[in-house]
C-alpha positions as CSV (number, residue, x, y, z in Angstrom):
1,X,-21.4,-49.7,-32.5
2,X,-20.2,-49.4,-29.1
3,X,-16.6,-47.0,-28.0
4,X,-14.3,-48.5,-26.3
5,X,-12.6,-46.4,-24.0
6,X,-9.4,-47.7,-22.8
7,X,-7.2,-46.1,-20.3
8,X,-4.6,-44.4,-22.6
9,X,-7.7,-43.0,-24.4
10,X,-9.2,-41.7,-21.3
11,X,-5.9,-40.2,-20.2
12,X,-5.9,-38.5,-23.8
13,X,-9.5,-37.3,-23.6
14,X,-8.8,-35.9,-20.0
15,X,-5.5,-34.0,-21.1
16,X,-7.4,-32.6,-24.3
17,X,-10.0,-31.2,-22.1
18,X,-7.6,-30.0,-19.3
19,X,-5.6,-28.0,-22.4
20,X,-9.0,-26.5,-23.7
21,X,-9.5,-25.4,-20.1
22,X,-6.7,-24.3,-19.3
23,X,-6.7,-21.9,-22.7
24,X,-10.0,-21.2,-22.2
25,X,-8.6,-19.7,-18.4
26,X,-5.9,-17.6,-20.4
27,X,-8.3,-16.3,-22.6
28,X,-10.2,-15.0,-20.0
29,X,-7.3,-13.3,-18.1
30,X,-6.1,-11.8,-20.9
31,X,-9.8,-10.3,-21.7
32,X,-10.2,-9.2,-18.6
33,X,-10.7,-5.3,-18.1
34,X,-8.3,-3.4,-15.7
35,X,-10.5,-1.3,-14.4
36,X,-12.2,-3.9,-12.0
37,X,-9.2,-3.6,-9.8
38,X,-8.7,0.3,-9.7
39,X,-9.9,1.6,-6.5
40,X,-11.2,5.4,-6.8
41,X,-9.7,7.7,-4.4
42,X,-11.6,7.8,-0.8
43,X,-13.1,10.4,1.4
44,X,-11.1,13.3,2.2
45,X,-8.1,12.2,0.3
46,X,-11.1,13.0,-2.9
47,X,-11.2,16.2,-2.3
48,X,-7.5,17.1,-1.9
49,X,-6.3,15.1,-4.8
50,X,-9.1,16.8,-7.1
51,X,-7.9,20.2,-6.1
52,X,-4.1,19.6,-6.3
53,X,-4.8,17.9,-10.4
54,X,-7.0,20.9,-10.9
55,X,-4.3,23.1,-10.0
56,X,-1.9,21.3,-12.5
57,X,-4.1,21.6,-15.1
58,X,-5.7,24.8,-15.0
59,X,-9.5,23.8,-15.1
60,X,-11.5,20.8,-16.3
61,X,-13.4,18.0,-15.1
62,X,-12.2,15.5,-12.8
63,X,-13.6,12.0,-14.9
64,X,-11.7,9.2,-13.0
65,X,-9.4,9.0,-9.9
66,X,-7.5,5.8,-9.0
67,X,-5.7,4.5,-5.6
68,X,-2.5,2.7,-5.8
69,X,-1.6,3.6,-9.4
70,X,1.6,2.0,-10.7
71,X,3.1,5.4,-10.9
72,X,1.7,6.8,-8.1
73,X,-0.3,6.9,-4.7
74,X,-3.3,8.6,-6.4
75,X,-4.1,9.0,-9.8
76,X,-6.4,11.8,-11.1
77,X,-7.5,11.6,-14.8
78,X,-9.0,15.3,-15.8
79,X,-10.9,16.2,-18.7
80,X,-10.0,19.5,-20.2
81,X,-12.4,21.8,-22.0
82,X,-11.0,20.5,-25.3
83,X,-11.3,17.3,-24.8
84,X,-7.9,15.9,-23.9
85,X,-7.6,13.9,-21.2
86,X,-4.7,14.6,-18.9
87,X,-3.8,12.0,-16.1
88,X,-2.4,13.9,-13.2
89,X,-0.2,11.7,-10.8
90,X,0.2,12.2,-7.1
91,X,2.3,11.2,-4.2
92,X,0.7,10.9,-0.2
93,X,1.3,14.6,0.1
94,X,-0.6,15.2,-3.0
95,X,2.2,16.7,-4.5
96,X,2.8,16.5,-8.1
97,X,4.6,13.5,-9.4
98,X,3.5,13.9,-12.9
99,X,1.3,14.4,-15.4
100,X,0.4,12.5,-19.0
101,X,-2.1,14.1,-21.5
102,X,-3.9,11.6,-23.9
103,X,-5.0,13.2,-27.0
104,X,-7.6,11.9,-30.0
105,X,-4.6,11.2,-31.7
106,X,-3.1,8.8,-29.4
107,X,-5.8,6.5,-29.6
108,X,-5.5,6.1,-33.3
């Protein structure tokens, strides 16, 4: 038994598939992680904007650092000795703009 295809059905068929494509796209987007466009923090500007979020915090482990933040010029994200994470926010001068702590309990 043969198919015949006639235009409206091949119109239909291509729609169909342009809709599965097209959510397949969105899908994708929506899954996609948002760390693949944070920049870290370059050269000299490292150094400064590890010692400035240091400063704010008292101590820790610098983890994660971040040009071009939505908040900020540079964000630092600084692991204390208890496990919190505190993101630090800076401006071009590496002054303080901010700062966040994210706790166990936040994530729950």
């Amino acid at each position: 038994m043969a198919i015949r295809l006639t235009k409206t059905k091949i119109g239909l068929l291509a729609g169909a598939a342009a809709i599965l494509a097209l959510s397949g796209a969105g899908v994708a987007l929506a899954s996609s992680d948002d760390d693949a466009s944070e920049k870290p923090i370059p050269g000299s500007a490292l150094d400064k904007a590890k010692g400035a979020a240091l400063a704010e915090t008292g101590g820790g482990k610098v983890t994660d650092t971040e040009v071009g933040d939505d908040e900020s010029l540079y964000e630092v994200e600084v692991t204390l000795d208890n496990g919190e994470q505190v993101d630090v926010q800076l401006d071009k001068n590496f002054d303080l703009v901010g700062s966040e702590t994210d706790s166990e309990e936040d994530d729950s």
